[in-house]
N, C-alpha and C positions, 0 to 999 in steps of 0.2 A: 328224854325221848329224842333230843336231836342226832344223839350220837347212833339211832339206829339207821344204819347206812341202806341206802337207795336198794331193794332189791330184795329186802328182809324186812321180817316181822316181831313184835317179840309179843309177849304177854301179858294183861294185866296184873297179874301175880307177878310175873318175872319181874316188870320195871318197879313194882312196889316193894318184891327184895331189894332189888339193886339199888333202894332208895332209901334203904335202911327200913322199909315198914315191911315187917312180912306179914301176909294174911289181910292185906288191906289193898284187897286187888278193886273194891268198888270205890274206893277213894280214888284211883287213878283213874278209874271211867268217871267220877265227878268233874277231876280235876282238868280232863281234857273238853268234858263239857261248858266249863268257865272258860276254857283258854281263848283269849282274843283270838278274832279272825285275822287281823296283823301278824298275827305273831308271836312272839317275844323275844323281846329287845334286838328287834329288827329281824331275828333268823321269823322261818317261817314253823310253826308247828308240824311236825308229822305224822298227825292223828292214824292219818289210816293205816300206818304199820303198826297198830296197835288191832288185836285181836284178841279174842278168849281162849281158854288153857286149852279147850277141846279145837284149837285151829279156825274155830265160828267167825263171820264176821258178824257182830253181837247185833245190830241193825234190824229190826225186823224183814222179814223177805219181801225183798222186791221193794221195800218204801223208795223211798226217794234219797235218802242216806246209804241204804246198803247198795242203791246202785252208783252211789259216786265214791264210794270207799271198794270195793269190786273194782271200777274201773279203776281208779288210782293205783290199786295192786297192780293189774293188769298190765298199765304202760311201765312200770318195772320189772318187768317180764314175770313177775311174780302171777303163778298159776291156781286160779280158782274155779274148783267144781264143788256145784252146787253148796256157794256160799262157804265152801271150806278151804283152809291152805294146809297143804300138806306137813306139817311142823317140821319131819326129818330133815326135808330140803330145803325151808325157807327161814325157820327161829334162827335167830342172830344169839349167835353166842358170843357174847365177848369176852376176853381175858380180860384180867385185872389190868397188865399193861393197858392196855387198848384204853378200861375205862379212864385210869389214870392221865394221859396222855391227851384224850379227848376232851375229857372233861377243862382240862386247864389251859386251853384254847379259847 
């Protein structure tokens, strides 16, 4: 999840391909629910460019989490109406290089 760059979003199915699980898009929203508020290993998590396949910020409306994951988008200049991101404009696609290269950083 670190490697989705400032500005973009991807998907809970998407980062569970790209993670070798397909179809295990609610283990990645587990797994960012476990994730320390730290961190890990020092980088900071970047929960909130995580979304659902329909572009949703999965948060229920208005709680207290969907308004600090909305803002979070927001100061990325990443664009949210009502609760939605446009997917055309904002999924992060990466190439293989890209993961390659990221990743071994």
């Amino acid at each position: 999840m670190q490697a989705i760059p400032y500005g973009k979003v991807a998907c809970y199915g998407q980062i569970a391909d790209l993670a070798g699980l397909p179809g295990r898009a609610r283990l990645v929203g587990k797994a960012l629910g476990a994730a320390p508020k730290q961190g890990w290993r020092d980088q900071a998590v970047p929960w909130h460019r995580v979304i659902n396949a329909q572009g949703k910020i999965s948060f229920a409306a208005n709680s207290e989490h969907f308004q600090q994951q909305k803002k979070l988008l927001q100061d990325e200049q990443v664009v949210v109406i009502a609760g939605k991101v446009k997917l055309s404009d904002f999924q992060w696609q990466p190439d293989l290089a890209e993961l390659l290269f990221v990743l071994q950083e």
